[in-house]
Each structure stands twice: as structure tokens, then as C-alpha cells.
DRENPA-3360 file (N, C-alpha, C; in nm, 2 decimals, always signed):
BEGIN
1 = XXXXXXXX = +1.86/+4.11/-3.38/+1.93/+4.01/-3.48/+2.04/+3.93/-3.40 ~ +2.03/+3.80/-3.43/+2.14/+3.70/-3.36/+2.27/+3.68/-3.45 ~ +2.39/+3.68/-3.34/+2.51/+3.63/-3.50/+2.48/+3.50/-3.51 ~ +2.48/+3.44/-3.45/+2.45/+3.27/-3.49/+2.28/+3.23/-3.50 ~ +2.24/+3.19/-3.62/+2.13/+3.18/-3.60/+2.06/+3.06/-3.58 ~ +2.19/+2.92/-3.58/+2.19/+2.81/-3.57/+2.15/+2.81/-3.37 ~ +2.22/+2.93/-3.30/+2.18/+2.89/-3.14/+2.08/+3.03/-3.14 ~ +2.01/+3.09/-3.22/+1.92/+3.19/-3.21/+1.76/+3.07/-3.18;
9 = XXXXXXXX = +1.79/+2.97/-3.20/+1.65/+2.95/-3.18/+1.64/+2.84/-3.03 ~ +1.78/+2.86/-2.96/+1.78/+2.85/-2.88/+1.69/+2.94/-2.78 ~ +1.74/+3.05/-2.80/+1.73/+3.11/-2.69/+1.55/+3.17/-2.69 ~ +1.49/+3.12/-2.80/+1.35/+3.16/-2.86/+1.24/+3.02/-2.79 ~ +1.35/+2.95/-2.70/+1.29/+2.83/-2.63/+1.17/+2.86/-2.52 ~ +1.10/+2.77/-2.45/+1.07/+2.84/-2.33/+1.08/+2.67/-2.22 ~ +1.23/+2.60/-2.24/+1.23/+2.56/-2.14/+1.26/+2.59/-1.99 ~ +1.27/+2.66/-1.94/+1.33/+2.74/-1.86/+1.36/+2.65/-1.76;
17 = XXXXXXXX = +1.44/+2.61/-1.64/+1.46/+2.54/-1.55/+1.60/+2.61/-1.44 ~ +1.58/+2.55/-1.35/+1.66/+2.58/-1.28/+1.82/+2.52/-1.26 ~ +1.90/+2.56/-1.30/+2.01/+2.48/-1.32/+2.17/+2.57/-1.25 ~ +2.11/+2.66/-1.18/+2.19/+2.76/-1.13/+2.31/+2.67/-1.09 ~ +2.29/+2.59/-0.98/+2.42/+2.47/-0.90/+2.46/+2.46/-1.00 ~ +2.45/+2.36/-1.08/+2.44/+2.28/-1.17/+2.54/+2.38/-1.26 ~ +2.53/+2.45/-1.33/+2.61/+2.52/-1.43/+2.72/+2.61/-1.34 ~ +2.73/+2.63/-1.19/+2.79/+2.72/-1.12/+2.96/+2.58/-1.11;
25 = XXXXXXXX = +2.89/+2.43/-1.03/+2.96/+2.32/-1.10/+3.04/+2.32/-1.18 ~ +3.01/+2.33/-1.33/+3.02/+2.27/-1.43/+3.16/+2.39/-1.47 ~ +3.12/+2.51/-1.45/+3.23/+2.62/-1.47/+3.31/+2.67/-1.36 ~ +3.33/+2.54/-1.24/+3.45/+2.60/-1.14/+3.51/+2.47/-1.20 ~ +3.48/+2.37/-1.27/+3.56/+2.30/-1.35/+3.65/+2.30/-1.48 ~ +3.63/+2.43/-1.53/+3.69/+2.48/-1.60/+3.82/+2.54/-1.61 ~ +3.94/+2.55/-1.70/+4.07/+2.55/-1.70/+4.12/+2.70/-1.74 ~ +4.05/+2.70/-1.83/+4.09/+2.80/-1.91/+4.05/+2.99/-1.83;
33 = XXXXXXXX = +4.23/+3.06/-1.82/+4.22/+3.16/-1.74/+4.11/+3.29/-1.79 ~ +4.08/+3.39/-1.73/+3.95/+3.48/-1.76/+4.03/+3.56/-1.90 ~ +3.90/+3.57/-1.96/+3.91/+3.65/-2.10/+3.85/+3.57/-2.21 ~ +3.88/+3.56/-2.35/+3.82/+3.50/-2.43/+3.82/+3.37/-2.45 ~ +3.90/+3.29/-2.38/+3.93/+3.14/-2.39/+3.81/+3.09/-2.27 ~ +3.77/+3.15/-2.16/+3.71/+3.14/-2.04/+3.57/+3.14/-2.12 ~ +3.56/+3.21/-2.24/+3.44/+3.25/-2.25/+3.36/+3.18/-2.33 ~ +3.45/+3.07/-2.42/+3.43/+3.00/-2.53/+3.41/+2.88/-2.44;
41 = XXXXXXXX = +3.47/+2.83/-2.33/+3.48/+2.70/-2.22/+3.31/+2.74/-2.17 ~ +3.28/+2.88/-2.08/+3.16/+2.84/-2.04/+3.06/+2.86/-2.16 ~ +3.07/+2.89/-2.30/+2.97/+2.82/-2.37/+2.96/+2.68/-2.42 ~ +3.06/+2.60/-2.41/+3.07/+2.50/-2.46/+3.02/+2.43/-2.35 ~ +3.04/+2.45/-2.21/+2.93/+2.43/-2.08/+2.81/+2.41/-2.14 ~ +2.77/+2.56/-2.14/+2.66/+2.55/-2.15/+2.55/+2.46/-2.28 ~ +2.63/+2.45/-2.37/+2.63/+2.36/-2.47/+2.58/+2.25/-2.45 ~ +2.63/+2.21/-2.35/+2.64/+2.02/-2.30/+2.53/+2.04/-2.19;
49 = XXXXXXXX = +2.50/+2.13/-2.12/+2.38/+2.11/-2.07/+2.25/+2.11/-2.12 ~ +2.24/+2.22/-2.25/+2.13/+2.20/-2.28/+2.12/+2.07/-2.38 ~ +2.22/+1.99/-2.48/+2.21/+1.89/-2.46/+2.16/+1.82/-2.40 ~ +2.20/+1.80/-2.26/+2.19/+1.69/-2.16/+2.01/+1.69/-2.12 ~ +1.97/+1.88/-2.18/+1.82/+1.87/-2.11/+1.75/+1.86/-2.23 ~ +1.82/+1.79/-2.35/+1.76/+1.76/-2.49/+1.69/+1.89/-2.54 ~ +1.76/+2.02/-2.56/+1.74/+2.11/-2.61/+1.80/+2.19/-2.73 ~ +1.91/+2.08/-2.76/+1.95/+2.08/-2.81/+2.05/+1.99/-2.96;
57 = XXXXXXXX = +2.01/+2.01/-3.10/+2.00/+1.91/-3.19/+2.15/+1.88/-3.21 ~ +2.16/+1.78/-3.30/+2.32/+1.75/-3.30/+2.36/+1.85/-3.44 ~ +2.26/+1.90/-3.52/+2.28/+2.04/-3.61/+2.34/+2.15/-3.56 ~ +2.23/+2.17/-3.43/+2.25/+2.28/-3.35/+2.39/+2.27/-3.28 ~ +2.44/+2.18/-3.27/+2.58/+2.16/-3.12/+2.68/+2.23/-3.26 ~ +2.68/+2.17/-3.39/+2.77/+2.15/-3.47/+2.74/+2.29/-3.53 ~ +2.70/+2.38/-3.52/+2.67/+2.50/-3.63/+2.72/+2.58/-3.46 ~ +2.67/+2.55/-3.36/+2.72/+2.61/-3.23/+2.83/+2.66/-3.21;
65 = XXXXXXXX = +2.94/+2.54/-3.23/+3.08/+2.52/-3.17/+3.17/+2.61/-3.33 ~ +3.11/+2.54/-3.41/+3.16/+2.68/-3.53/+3.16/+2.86/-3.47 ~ +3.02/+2.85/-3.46/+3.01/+2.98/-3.42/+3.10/+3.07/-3.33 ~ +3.14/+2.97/-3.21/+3.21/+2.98/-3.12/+3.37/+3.05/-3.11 ~ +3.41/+2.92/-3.25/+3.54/+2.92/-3.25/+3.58/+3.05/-3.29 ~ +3.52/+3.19/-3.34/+3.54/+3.29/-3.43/+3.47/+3.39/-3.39 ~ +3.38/+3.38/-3.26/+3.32/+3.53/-3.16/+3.42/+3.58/-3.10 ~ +3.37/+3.71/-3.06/+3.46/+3.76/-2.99/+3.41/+3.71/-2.84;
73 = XXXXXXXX = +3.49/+3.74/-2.78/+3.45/+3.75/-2.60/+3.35/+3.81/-2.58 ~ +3.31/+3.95/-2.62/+3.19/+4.00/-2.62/+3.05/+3.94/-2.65 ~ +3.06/+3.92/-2.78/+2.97/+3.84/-2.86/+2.92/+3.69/-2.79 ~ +3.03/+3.63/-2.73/+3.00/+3.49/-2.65/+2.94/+3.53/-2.53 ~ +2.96/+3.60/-2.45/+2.91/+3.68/-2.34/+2.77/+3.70/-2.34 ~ +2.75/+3.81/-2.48/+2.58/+3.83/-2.50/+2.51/+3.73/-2.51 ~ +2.54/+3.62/-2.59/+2.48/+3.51/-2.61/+2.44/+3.41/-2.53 ~ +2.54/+3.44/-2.43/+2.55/+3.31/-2.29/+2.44/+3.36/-2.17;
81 = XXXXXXXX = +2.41/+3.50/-2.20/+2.31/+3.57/-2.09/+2.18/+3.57/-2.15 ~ +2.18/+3.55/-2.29/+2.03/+3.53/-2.36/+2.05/+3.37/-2.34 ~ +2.09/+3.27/-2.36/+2.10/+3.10/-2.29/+2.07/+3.14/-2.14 ~ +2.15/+3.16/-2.07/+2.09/+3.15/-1.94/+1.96/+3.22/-1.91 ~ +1.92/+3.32/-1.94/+1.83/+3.39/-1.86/+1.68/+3.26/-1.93 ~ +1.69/+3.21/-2.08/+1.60/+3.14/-2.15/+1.62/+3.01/-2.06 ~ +1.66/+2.99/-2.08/+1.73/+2.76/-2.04/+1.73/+2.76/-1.88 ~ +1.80/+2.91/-1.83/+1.87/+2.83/-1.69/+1.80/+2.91/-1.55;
89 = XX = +1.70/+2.97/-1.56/+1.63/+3.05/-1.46/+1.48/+3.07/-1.47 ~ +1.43/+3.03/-1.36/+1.34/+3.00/-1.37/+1.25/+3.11/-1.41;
% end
């Protein structure tokens, strides 16, 4: 069972691609020091990428970023390893 079911069908995708650089990039650009603020920045990363690889709806970004603002660090964690392993590896 997913907490957010709005990015549960994210991760039920099969575009899978390679984007390792690309999101390794995207989160040494990031500000916010390690723990739960770190954790909410590299999902919102990841957010905009799968946007960017049109994977994502403007429902989905907006039911997303909700979701976000109210996980724990744990919870953002789990979710970001079911995103990557689906979206970002080949």
C-alpha cells in the first residue's frame, strides 16, 4: 500500500531510463542540509524530472508536493527508491 496514491501510480510506470548523471546533478545543487528538509528537496528533484520526461501530470505534481509537505523523512525516502529504481535505472 502507497501513502500517496496520487505518486503511487508513478512508480507502477515502466518508463525506466537512465538518468543517474542527471539526477546525481540536479541534487549536488541542492541547499537544504541532510535530514528531512534534504529529503523533501531531492523529491521535488525528482518531481521536475519526471515532469521534464512527461511522466508526469500537472494533477500528479499538485497532489505530489501536498503529499510531501507532511511525510516524514522516512516515508519520502521509501518513495524516492520506488521513483528511482521505476523512472531512473535502467
Amino acid at each position: 500500500m502507497r501513502v500517496c496514491l496520487a505518486t503511487a501510480a508513478l512508480v507502477g510506470g515502466s518508463a525506466a531510463v537512465t538518468a543517474g548523471t542527471a539526477g546525481y546533478v540536479g541534487y549536488k545543487a541542492l541547499t537544504a542540509p541532510p535530514g528531512p528538509g534534504a529529503q523533501r528537496e531531492k523529491y521535488r528533484a525528482d518531481l521536475r524530472r519526471l515532469k521534464r520526461m512527461g511522466q508526469l501530470t500537472p494533477a500528479d505534481e499538485r497532489a505530489s508536493l501536498a503529499w510531501v509537505a507532511t511525510a516524514s523523512s522516512e516515508q519520502i525516502a521509501r518513495h524516492r527508491r520506488d521513483i528511482n529504481a521505476t523512472y531512473f535505472t535502467p
